[in-house]
N, C-alpha and C positions, 0 to 999 in steps of 0.2 A: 080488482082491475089489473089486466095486461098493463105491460110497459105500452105494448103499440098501440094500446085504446088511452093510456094515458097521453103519448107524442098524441094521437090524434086530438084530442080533448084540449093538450094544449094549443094546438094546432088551431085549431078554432075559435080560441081563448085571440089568440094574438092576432089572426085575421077579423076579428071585430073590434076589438079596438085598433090595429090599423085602421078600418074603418071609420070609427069614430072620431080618431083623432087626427088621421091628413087632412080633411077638408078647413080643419080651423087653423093648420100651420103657416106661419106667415102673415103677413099684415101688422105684427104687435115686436116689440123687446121686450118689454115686461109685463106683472101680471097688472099695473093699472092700462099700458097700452091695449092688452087682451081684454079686461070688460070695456075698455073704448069700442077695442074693434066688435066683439060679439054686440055689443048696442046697434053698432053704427051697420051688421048683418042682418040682423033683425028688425030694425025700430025703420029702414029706410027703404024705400024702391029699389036706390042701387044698389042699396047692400044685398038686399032679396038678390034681386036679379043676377050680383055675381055667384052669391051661396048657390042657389039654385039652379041657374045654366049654366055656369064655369065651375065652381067647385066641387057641388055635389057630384053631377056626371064625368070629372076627370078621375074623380077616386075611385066610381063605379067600373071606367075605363079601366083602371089600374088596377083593380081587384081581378079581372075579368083576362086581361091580360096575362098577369103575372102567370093567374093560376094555366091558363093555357100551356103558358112556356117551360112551366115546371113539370106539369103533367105530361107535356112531350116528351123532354128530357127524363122521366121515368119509363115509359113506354119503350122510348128507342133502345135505353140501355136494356131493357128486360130482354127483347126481339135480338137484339147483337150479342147479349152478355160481354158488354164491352163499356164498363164503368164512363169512361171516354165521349160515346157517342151523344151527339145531343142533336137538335133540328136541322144545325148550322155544319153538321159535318157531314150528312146525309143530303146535305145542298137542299133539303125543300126550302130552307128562307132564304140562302141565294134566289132560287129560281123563281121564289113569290115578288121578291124585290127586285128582279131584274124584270118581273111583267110590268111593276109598279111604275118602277123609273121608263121605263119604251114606256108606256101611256103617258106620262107626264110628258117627256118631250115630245109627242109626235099628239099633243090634244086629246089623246082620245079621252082621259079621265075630266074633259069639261062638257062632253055630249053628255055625259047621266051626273044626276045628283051625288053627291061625293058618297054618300051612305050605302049607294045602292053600287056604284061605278068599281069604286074603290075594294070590296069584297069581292066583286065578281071577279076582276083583275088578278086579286092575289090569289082568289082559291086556284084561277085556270094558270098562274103558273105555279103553282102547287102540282097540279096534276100532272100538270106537263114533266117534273120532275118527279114524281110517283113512277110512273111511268116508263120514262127513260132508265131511271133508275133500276127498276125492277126487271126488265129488259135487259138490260145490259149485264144484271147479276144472277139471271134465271139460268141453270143450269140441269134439263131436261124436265121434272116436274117439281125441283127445286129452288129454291133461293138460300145457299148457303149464308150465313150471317158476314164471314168474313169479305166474300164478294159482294156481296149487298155495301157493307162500309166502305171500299174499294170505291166502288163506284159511286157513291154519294160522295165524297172526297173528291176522285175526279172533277162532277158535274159543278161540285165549289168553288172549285180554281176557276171552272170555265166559264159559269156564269156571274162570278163576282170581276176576272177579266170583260165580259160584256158589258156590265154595271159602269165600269171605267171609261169604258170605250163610248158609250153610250152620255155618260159625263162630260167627257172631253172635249166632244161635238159639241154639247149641247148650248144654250146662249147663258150669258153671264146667271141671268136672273133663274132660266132651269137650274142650273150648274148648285147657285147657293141654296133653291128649294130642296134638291136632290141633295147635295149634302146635309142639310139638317134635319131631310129627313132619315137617310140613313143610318145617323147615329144614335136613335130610337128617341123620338117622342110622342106626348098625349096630347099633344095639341090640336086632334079632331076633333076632339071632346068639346065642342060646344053645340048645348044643347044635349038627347036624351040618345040618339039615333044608335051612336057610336055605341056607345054601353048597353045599349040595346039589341043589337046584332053581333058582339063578340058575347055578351053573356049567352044571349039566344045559342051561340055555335059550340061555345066551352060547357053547356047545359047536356046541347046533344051527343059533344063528344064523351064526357065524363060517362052519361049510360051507356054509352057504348064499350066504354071502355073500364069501368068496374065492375063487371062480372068477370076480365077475364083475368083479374089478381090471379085466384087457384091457378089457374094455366103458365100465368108465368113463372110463379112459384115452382111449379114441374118445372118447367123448360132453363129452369139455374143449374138443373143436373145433366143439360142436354137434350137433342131433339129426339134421339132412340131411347132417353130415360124416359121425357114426358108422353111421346106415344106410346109406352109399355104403360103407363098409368091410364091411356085412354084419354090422353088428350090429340086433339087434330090440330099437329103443328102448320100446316100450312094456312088454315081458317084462321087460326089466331095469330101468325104473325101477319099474312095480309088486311085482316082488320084493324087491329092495333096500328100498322102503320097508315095506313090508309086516314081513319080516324085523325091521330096524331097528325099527318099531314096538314089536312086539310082544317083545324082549327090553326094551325100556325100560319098556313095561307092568309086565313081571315085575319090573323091578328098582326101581320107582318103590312096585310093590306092598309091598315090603320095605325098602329101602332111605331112602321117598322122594325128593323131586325134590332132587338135590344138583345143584346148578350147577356150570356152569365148565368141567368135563372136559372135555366133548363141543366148545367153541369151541377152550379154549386149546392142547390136547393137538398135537391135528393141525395147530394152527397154527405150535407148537414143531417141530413135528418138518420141517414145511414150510422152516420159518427154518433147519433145519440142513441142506435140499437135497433131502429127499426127496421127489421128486411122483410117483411111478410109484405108483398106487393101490395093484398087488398087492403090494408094498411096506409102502405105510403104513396100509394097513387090519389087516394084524399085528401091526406095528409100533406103531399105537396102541392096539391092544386090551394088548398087554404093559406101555407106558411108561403107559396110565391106570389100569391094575391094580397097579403097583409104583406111582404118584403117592400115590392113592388109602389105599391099606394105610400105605404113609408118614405120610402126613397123619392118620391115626386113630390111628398109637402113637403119632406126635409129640405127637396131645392129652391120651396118658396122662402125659405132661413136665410140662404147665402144672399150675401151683398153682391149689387149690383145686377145685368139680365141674370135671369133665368137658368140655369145649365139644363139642357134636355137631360130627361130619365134615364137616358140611355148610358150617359156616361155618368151618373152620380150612383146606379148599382154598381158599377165597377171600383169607383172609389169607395162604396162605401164596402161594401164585399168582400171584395181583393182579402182588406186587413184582417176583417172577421171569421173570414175563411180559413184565412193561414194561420190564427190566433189558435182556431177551435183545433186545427190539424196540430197544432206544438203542441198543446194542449194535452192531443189525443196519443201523443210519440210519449209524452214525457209518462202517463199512466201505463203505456204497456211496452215500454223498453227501460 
C-alpha cells in the first residue's frame, strides 16, 4: 500500500468515526451521565426526536459541509498553484454571502421554503461571482491564474464591503441574524432537507471533480507542461472552478462562510506527504467532513450557549495547525 492510499484509508477511518461520535457529544460529564443520556436518546420521544431531527442531521450537515469546503480549497489551489488560494480569496463565498444577506434584509428568503430559497440564493451569487470573476481575468482566449486570483481578491474586498453596508442599514433583529450567521453555522439543520441538498451538491461536485486529479497533477509543472502531456488546460480549469464554485454557493447558502477548512485541510494532509491530487481531492473532502462534525459536537462540550462552528474551527485549528507546521520545520531544518 502507497502512503496516499494509506492518508486516504485513514482519511476515511477518521471521517466515520467523526461520524459516529459528534451526534452523542454533549448532554453528559461523565460516563454515568453518558449512559443517562444515551437511555434518556433512546428509551424517550424526546430523546428520539432530538437524536433524530437535530443531532443526526446537523452531523450529516457537517460532514457534507466540511467536505465541500476542503474540496474547494484543493481545487482552487491546483487551478492557481497558489498554496494560498481558497473560496474566500476568489470572492465566490463573499458573493454567495452577500446574495444571502440582500435576501434576508429585503424578504426575499421568506417567499420559498428555506431549503429550496436558501440554495438558489447562494448558488446565484456564486455565479454571479464566477462570472465576473472570470471576465475580469480573461485575457484573449485565456485566464491566466495570476489574474484570475487578482481579481477574485478584488471582488472580496467588494462584496464583503456590501455585506457591511447592507448590515449597517439593516434593523436590529436582521443585523443580529446576519451576524450569526456569518460567522458560520449549522443551525439549518433541523430536520433531513439541509443534509439532504448539500450532500446531493457535494455528491455532484466530487464526480465532477475526481477525474480531473491526472490533469492537475500536469498542470503543478505549468499550463505549456500539461498541454504538452495532452491535457486541455482551459476545460479543466473552467470545470474545476465552476464545480468548486458552485458547491460552496450551496454550502455558504446554509451553512455560511466558515473559514479555515478549505486552506488548512489540504495543507495538513500535504504535511503528511500527500500531493498526487487524485488522492487528496478525496482525502480532503473526507478529513474536512470528519474535522468539521468534530468541531460542532465538541461545541456542544463548552459551558454555557453554544459557540457557532464557525468559530470553534478556528480555535481549534489555529493551534493544530501551527503545532503540526513546528512539528514539520523542526524534522527538516
Amino acid at each position: 500500500m502507497t502512503r496516499a492510499q494509506a492518508i486516504l484509508l485513514g482519511a476515511l477511518a477518521f471521517a466515520v468515526a467523526a461520524a459516529i461520535v459528534s451526534p452523542f457529544l454533549g448532554g453528559w460529564k461523565d460516563l454515568r451521565d453518558l449512559r443517562a443520556y444515551l437511555t434518556f436518546l433512546f428509551s424517550t420521544e424526546e430523546g428520539r426526536f432530538i437524536f433524530y431531527e437535530l443531532r443526526l442531521p446537523r452531523t450529516l450537515l457537517a460532514l457534507g459541509v466540511g467536505a465541500a469546503l476542503a474540496t474547494a480549497g484543493v481545487i482552487l489551489q491546483a487551478i492557481l498553484r497558489n498554496p494560498l488560494a481558497t473560496e474566500y480569496t476568489l470572492g465566490v463565498a463573499s458573493g454567495s454571502a452577500f446574495a444571502v444577506v440582500l435576501a434576508v434584509v429585503l424578504g426575499v428568503d421568506a417567499l420559498l421554503p428555506a431549503w429550496i430559497g436558501q440554495p438558489v440564493v447562494g448558488m446565484a451569487g456564486a455565479v454571479l461571482v464566477i462570472s465576473l470573476t472570470y471576465r475580469a481575468a480573461r485575457v484573449r482566449d485565456r485566464v491566466p491564474p495570476h489574474t484570475l486570483l487578482l481579481a477574485g481578491v478584488a471582488l472580496t474586498y467588494l462584496f464583503s464591503a456590501m455585506i457591511l453596508a447592507v448590515q449597517y442599514r439593516a434593523t436590529p433583529a436582521d443585523a443580529a441574524r446576519i451576524l450569526r450567521w456569518l460567522v458560520g453555522s449549522l443551525e439549518t439543520a433541523h430536520g433531513w432537507a439541509a443534509p439532504a441538498i448539500v450532500g446531493a451538491a457535494v455528491a455532484l461536485g466530487l464526480t465532477a471533480l475526481l477525474p480531473l486529479g491526472r490533469a492537475f497533477n500536469a498542470m503543478g509543472g505549468g499550463e505549456e507542461a500539461a498541454a504538452g502531456v495532452g491535457v486541455d488546460v482551459r476545460r479543466v480549469v473552467r470545470r474545476g472552478y465552476l464545480a468548486a464554485s458552485l458547491i460552496v454557493g450551496v454550502v455558504v447558502a446554509f451553512a455560511g462562510p466558515i473559514g479555515f477548512l478549505g486552506l488548512i485541510v489540504p495543507h495538513t494532509l500535504r504535511l503528511m506527504g500527500l500531493a498526487d491530487n487524485r488522492y487528496l481531492i478525496p482525502s480532503a473532502a473526507l478529513a474536512g467532513g470528519g474535522f468539521l462534525a468534530l468541531c460542532d459536537g465538541f461545541a456542544n462540550l463548552l459551558p454555557g450557549q453554544q459557540l457557532p462552528v464557525g468559530i470553534v474551527t478556528q480555535l481549534v485549528g489555529g493551534p493544530f495547525f501551527l503545532a503540526l507546521l513546528l512539528r514539520e520545520k523542526r524534522r527538516m531544518y
